[in-house]
C-alpha positions in Angstrom: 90.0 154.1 13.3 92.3 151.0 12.7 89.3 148.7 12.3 90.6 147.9 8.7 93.2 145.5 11.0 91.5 143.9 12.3 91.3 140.2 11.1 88.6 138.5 14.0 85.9 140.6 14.2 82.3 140.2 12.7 79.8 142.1 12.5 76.0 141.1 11.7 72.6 142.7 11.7 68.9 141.7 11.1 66.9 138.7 12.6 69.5 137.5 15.1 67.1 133.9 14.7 67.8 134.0 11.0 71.3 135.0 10.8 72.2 132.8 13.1 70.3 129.7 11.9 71.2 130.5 8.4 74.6 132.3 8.2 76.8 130.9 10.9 78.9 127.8 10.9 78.5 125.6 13.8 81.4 125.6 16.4 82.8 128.7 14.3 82.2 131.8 17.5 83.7 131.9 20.1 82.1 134.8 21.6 78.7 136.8 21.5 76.9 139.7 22.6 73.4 140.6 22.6 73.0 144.1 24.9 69.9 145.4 25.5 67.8 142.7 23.5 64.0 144.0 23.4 61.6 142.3 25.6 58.4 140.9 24.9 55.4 143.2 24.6 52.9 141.1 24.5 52.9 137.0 23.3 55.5 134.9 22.6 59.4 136.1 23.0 60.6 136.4 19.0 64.6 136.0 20.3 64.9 134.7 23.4 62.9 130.8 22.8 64.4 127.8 22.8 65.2 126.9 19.4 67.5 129.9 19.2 69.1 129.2 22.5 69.8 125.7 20.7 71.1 127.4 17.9 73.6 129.2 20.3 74.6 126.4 21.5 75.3 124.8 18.1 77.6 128.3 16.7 79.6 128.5 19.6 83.3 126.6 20.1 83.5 124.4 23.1 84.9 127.3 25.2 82.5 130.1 23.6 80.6 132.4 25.6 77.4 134.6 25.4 77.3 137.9 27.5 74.0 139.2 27.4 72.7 143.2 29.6 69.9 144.0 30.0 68.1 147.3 32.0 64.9 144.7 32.7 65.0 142.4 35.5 62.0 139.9 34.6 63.2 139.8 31.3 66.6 138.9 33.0 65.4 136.0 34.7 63.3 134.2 31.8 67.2 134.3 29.9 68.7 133.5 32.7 66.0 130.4 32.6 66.7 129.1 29.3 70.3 129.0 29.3 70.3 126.7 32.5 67.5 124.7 30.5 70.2 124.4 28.1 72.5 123.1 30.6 74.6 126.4 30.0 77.4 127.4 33.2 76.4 131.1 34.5 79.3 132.3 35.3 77.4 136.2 36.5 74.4 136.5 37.0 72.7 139.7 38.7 73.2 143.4 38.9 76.7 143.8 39.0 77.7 147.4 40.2 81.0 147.2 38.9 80.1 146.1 35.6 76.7 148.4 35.8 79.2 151.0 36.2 81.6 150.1 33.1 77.8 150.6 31.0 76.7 153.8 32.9 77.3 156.8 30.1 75.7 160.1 30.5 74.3 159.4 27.1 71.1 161.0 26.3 69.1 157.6 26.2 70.7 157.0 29.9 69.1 159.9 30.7 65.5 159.0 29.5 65.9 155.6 31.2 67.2 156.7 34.7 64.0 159.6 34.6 61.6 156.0 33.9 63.3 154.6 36.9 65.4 152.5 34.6 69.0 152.9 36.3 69.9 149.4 36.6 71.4 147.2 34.3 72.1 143.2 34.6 74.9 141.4 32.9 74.9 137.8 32.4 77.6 135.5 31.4 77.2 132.1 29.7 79.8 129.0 28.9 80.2 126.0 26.9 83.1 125.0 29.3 83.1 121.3 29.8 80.7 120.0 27.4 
């Protein structure tokens, strides 16, 4: 792998909230991804709230994106929600079947999800542009 050359790639794990409240300068990414985020079980949504959405908002350079999939459609829509709360541009929003098909592996995980009736998977796509 050539990764070692690679000069503008980050990498980060743990409490998204925390790292990116505490570890990321503001107007310093210019994109991110967050793929498959885990919905709320039950009570209040630890990633998805509006502070971190404003902390988003706050990392990202004035043309920055934030691409987001997801395999569940209500939890699609309450994102989709507070990103035009916080007068984001969506730029997709849906189930995409070219894009779903760009994500479809026959991975064994795939597998478990399309036998759960799990087969679709929604991309969104956020900007900065213009603000």
């Amino acid at each position: 792998m050539k990764l070692k050359d690679v000069k503008n790639l980050g990498l980060l794990a743990g409490d998204a909230e925390n790292l990116v409240s505490n570890n990321i300068a503001n107007r310093s990414i210019k994109e991110i991804y967050i793929n498959f985020p885990e919905p709320p079980h039950s009570g209040e949504d630890k990633l998805f709230n509006h502070s971190f959405i404003d902390r988003l908002k706050g990392i990202l350079t004035k043309d920055g994106k934030v691409y987001v999939l997801t395999d569940d459609e209500a939890y699609k829509c309450k994102i989709h929600s507070l990103f035009m709360d916080h007068k984001f541009i969506c730029e997709i929003d849906g189930e995409k079947e070219q894009v779903g098909e760009v994500f479809k592996h026959n991975s064994f995980f795939d597998e478990i999800w399309e036998k759960r009736g799990r087969d679709k998977r929604f991309y969104l796509l956020y900007s900065l542009q213009n603000q």
